[in-house]
C-alpha positions as CSV (number, residue, x, y, z in Angstrom):
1,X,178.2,194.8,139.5
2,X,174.5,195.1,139.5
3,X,173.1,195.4,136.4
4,X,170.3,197.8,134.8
5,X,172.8,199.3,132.0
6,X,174.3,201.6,135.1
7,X,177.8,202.1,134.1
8,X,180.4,200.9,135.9
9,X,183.9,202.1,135.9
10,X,186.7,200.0,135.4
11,X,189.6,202.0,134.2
12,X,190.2,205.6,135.4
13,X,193.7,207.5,134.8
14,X,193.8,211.5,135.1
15,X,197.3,212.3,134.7
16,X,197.5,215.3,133.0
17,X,201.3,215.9,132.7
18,X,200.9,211.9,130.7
19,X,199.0,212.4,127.9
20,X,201.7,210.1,125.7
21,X,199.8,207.0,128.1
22,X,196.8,205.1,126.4
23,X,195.3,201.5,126.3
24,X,194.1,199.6,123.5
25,X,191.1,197.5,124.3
26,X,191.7,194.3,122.9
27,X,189.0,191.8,123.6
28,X,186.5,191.5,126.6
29,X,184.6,188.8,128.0
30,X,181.5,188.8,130.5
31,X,179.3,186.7,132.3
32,X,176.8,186.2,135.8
33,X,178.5,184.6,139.0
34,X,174.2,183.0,140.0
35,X,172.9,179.8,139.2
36,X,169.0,179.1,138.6
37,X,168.2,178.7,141.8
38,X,170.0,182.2,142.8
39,X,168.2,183.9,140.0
40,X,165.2,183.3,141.3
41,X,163.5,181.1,138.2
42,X,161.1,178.1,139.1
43,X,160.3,177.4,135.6
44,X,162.6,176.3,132.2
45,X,163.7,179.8,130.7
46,X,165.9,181.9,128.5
47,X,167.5,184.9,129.3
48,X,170.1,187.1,127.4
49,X,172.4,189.8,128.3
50,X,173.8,192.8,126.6
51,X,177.0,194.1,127.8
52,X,179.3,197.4,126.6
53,X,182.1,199.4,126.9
54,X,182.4,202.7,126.6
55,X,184.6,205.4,127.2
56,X,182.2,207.4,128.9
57,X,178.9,206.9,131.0
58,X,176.3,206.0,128.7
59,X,172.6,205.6,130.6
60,X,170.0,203.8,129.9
61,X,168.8,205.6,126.7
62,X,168.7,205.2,122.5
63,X,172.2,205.2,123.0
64,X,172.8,202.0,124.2
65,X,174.0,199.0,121.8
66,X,174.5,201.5,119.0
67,X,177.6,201.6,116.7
68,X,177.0,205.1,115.9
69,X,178.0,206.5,119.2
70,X,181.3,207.2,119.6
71,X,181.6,206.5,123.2
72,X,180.7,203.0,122.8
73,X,184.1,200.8,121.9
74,X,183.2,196.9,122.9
75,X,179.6,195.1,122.7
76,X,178.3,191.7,123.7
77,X,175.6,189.6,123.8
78,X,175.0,186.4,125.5
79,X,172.0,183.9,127.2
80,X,171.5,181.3,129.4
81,X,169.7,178.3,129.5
82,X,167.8,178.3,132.6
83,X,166.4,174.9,133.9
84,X,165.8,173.0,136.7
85,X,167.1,169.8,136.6
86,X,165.7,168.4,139.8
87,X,162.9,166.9,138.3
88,X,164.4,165.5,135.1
89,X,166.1,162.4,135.3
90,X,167.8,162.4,131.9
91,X,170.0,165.4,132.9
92,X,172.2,162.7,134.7
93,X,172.4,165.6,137.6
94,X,170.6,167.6,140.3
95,X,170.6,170.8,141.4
96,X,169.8,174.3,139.4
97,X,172.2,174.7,136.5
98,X,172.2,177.8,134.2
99,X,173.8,176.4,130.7
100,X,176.2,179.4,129.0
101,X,174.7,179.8,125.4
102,X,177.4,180.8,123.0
103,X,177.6,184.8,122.7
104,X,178.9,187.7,120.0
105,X,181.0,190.0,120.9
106,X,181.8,192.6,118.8
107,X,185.1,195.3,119.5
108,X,185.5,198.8,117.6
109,X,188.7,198.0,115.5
110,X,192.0,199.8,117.0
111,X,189.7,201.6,119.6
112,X,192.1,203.5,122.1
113,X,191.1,204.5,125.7
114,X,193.5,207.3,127.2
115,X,191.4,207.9,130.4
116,X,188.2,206.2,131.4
117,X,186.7,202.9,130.7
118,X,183.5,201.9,131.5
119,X,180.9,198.3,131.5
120,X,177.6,198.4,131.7
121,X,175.0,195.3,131.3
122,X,171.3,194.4,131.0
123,X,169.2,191.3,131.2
124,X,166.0,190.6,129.4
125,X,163.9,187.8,129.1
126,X,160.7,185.6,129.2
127,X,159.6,187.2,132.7
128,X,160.0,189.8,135.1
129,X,162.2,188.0,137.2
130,X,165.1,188.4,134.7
131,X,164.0,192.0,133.5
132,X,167.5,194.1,135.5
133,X,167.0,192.2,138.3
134,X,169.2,193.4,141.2
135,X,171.3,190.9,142.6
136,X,173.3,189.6,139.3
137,X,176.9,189.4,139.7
138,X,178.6,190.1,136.9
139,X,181.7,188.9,136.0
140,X,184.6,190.5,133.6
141,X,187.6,190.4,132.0
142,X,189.2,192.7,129.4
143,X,192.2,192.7,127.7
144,X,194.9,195.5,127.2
145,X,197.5,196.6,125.8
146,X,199.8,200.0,126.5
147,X,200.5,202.4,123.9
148,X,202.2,205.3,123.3
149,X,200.7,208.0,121.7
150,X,201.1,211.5,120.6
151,X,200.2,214.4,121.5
152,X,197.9,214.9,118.7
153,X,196.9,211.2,119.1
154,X,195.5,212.4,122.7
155,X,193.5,215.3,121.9
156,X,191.8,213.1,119.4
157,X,190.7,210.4,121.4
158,X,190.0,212.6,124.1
159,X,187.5,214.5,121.6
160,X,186.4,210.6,120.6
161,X,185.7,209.4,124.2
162,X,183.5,212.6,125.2
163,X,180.2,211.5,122.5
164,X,182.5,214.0,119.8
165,X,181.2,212.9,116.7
166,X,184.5,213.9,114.6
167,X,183.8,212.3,111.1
């Protein structure tokens, strides 16, 4: 998926006559297919990512990465070491490596998604070539569960995944 926060869907049921039929989101883990050379740096550099889940298309605005909106479900944050290891000796290796730095990802406890489930992601860094660069790939996985719910239960968290605020 290219990045640039533009949400992407990954989970899209519209049975009407089902509303009992949910997911829990349980965990979700991301990270970029490219090494060094593919992203394009000539230089030693950091970038970091920001990735989320929502239950609803959330753009690039002053919603993004906040816990106060009630679309949002699942965040994470994670950077990579970005060096060229042609030139150093020491690194025992050649070639263009990008080194996962450990990430934080944080999920919105007993979130349940009844119809839509979205990703959306953003690079930043020391220079413009990381900046939502097109031509990331990047990689997913997220964990569910199905649940059973009630009809009640569905009208709330179909309130919940529309930017409801219901507190």
């Amino acid at each position: 998926m290219e990045l640039d926060r533009d949400p992407h869907t990954i989970l899209e049921y519209s049975n009407v006559l089902d509303i009992n039929r949910a997911w829990r989101v349980l965990d979700f883990k991301a990270w970029i297919q490219e090494d060094t050379a593919q992203l394009g740096f000539t230089i030693p550099g950091l970038i970091g990512f920001d990735v989320q889940l929502s239950t609803d298309e959330i753009p690039n605005s002053n919603d993004w990465n906040n816990a106060g909106e009630n679309r949002a479900l699942g965040w994470g944050t994670f950077g990579y070491n970005c060096m060229d290891c042609t030139y150093d000796l020491r690194a025992g290796f050649t070639g263009a490596p990008r080194i996962l730095m450990p990430g934080d990802y944080f999920m919105h406890p007993d979130r349940i998604v009844q119809n839509k489930l979205t990703i959306g992601a953003a690079g930043s860094g020391a220079d413009a070539l990381v900046e939502n660069k097109p031509g990331y790939t990047m990689n997913y996985i997220v964990y569910l569960e199905e649940v059973e719910i009630s009809p009640q239960e569905s009208i709330i968290y179909n309130i919940k995944s529309k930017a409801q605020d219901i507190s």
